[in-house]
N, C-alpha and C positions, 0 to 999 in steps of 0.2 A: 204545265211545268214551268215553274221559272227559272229564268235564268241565271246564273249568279257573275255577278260581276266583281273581277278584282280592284281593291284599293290603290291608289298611288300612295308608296310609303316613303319618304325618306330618312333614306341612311347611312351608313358610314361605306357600303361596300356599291359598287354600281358595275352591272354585267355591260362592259363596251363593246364586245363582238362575240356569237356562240356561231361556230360555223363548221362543218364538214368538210375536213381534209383528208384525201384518201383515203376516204371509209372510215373516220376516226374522229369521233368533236374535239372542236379546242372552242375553251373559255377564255377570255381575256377581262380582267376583271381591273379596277381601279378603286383601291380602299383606302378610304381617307381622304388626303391632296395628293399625296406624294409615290404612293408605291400601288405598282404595276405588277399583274401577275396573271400568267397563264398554267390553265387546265389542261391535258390532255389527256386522253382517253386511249389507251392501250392495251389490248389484250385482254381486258375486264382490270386493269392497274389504273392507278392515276399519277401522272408524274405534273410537277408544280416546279416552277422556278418566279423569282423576281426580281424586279429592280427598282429602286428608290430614285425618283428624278425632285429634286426640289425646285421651286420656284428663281428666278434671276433673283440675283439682288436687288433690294427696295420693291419686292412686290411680294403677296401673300398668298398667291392662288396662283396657276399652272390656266395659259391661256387655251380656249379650245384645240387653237391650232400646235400647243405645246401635247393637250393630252392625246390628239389624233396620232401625232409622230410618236409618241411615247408609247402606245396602243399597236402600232404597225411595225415598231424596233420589237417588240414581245413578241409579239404575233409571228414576227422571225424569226426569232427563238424557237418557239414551239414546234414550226415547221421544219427548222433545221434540223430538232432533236427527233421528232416522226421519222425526217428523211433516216438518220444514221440508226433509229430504232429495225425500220425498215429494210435495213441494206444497201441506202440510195445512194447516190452523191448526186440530185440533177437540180442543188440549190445553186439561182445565179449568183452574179457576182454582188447584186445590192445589198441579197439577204445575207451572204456573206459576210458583208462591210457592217450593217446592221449588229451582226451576232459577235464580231469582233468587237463595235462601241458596249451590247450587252454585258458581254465575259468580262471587260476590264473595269465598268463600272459597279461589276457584280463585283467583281476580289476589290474591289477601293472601299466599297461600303463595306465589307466582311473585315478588311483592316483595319477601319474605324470601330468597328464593332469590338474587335476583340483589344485593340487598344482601349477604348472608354471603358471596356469590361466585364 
């Protein structure tokens, strides 16, 4: 029997972390340069949130070490939203801080949004 091997495809969407949180996957996905977004898996539901991080000024691309952080501020999202899914409150203080820079640059971009239209 052979075996079948998968392609390397490139494209607009890249899976950066699939991983098991209390019983439950989160995807953390990055599409495009610029916006970040996690999966999570709930109860047979899917709840999804994002955030848009753009590049510093005079650069084009998002460095590794910008999309790691960008990937681990989601990724706290996700968990924070499981925890309060759950019942929990036993998020430290980082993911806390994390989820506080998510929410406000989440309502900044949703501002912009509905100002341009």
């Amino acid at each position: 029997m052979n075996k079948i091997k998968h392609k390397k495809v490139k494209g607009r969407m890249k899976v950066l972390k699939a991983t098991l949180y209390k019983g439950h996957m989160i995807y953390i996905r990055m599409i495009g340069k610029d916006y970040f977004e996690y999966l999570l898996e709930y109860n047979g539901e899917i709840y999804s949130s994002y955030i848009i991080i753009t590049p510093q000024e005079n650069k084009k691309e998002l460095s590794k070490g910008e999309i790691s952080a960008c990937a681990d501020m989601i990724y706290s999202g996700a968990e924070a939203t499981l925890e309060a899914l759950l019942g929990e409150d036993t998020v430290d203080e980082q993911t806390k801080k994390y989820v506080e820079v998510f929410e406000k640059n989440r309502k900044n971009v949703e501002k912009k949004e509905k100002k341009n239209g």
